[in-house]
C-alpha positions in Angstrom: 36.5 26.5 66.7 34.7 24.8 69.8 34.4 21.0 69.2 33.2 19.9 72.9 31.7 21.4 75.2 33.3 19.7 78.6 32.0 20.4 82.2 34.6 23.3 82.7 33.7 25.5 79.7 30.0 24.6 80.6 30.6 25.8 84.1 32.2 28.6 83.0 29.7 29.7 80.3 26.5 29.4 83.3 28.6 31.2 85.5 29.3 34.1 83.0 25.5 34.2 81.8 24.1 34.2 85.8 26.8 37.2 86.8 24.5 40.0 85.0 20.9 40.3 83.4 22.3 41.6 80.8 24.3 38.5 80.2 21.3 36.8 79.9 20.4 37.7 76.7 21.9 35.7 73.6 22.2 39.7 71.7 24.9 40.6 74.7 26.9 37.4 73.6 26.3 38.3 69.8 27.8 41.4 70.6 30.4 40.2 72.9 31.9 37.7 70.3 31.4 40.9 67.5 33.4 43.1 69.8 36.2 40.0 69.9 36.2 39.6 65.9 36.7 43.6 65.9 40.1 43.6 67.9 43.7 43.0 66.0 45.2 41.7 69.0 42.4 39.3 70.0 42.1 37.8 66.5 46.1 37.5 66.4 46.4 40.3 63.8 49.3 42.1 65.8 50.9 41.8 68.9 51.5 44.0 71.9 55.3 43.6 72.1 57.1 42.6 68.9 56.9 38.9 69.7 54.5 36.5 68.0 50.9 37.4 67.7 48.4 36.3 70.7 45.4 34.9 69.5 42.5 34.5 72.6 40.6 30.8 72.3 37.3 30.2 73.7 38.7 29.2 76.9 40.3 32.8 77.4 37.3 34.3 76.4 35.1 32.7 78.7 37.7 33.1 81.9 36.5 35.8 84.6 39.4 38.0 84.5 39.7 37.9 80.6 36.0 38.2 79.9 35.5 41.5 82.1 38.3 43.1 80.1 37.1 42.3 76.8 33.6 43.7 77.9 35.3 46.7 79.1 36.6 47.1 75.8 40.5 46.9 77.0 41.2 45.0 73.6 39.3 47.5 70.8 41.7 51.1 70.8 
């Protein structure tokens, strides 16, 4: 759960929602956090390698790198 919102993840968020138009829209981020509740690994249901789950925090989710590859669906099999 997000209890602040500090200059970094505000940064981060604006920077996210000016890379596309269609990030500009609050449905994309409906669906965005719908396709994150939708993937085991994201939501720490299983892991990748035997070892303890990963679960992703908003801080992950909102990264460059990590965003693009949960938009490209790399975490929903």
């Amino acid at each position: 759960r997000v209890m602040l919102l500090t200059k970094d993840r505000v940064r981060k968020i604006t920077a996210r929602w000016n890379e596309s138009d269609v990030h500009q829209d609050l449905s994309f981020w409906a669906e965005y956090f719908a396709l994150v509740r939708s993937s085991e690994f994201l939501m720490g249901r299983v892991s990748a390698s035997g070892g303890n789950p990963f679960r992703c925090n908003f801080d992950w989710l909102i990264a460059p790198s990590n965003f693009v590859k949960v938009v490209e669906g790399n975490y929903n099999a």
